[in-house]
C-alpha positions as CSV (number, residue, x, y, z in Angstrom):
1,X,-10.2,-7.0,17.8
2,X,-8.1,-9.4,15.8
3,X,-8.2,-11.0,12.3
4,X,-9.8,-14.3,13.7
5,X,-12.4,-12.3,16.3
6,X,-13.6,-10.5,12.8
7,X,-14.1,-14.1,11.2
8,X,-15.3,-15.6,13.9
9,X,-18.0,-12.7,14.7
10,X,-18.7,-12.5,11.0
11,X,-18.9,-16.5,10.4
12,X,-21.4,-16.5,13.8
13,X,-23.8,-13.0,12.3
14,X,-24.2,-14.9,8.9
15,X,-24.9,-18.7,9.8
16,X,-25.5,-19.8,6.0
17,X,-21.8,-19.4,5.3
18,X,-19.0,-21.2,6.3
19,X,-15.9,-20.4,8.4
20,X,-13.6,-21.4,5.4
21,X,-15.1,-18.9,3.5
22,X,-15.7,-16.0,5.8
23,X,-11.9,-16.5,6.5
24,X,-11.3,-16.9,2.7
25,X,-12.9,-13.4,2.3
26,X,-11.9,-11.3,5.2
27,X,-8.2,-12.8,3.6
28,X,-8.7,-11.4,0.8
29,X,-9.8,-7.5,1.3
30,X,-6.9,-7.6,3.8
31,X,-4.6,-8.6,1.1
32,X,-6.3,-6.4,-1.7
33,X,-6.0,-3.4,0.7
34,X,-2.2,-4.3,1.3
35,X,-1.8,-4.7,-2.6
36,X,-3.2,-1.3,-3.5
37,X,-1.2,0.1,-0.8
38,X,2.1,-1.7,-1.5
39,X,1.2,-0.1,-5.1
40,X,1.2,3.3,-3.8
41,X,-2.8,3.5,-4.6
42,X,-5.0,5.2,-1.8
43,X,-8.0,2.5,-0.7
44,X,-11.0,4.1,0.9
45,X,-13.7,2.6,2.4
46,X,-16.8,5.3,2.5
47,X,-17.8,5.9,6.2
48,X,-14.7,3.9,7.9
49,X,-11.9,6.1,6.7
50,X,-9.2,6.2,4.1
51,X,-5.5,4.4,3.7
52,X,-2.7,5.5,2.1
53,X,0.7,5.8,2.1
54,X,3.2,8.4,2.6
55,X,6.9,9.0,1.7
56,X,9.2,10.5,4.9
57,X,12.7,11.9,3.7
58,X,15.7,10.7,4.2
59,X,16.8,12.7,7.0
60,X,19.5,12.4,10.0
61,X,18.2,11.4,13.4
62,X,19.8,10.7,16.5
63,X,20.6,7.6,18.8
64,X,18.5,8.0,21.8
65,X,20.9,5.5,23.7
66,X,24.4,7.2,22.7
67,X,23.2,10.1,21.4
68,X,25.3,9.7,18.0
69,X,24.2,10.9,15.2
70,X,22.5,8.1,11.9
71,X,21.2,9.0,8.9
72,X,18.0,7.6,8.5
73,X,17.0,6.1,4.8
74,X,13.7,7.5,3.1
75,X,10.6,5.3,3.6
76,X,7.1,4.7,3.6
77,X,4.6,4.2,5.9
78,X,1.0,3.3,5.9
79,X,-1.0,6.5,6.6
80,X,-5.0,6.2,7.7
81,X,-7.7,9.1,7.9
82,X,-10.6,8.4,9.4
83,X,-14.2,9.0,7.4
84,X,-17.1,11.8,8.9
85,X,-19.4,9.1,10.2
86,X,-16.7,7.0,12.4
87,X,-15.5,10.3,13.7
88,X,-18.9,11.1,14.8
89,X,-19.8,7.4,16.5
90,X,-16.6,7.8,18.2
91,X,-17.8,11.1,19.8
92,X,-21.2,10.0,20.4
93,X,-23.0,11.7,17.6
């Protein structure tokens, strides 16, 4: 599913709001999630899962195409666990 099938099927479940705003709102926990994250703060949303984010080490890698050797900088990267009760509607629980 993309961003504009989630406002579209949450604009067409709840017909007393408009499009504008659904968009205006499904916006704006996307961007609030991507602030708290860019923050280095952990975001979890009970029974979904949690985000957060995670630092990787500076480290030296390896060209797959020439096979030299790189160094590779530190960085982070957006980590997500997923909650107890999406784990168990996945496996049919």
């Amino acid at each position: 599913m993309i961003r504009s099938e989630l406002i579209q099927k949450i604009a067409d479940e709840n017909p007393h709001l408009y499009q504008r705003d659904v968009e205006r709102i499904v916006n704006t926990v996307f961007d609030e999630v991507t602030g708290a994250m860019s923050r280095g703060d952990r975001v979890e949303l009970r029974g979904f899962g949690a985000f957060s984010v995670k630092k990787r080490d500076a480290r030296i890698g390896r060209n797959p195409r020439t096979g030299e050797t790189v160094s590779v900088e530190e960085k982070h990267v957006p980590f997500f666990k997923t909650g107890k009760l999406l784990r168990d509607r996945l496996n049919g629980k």
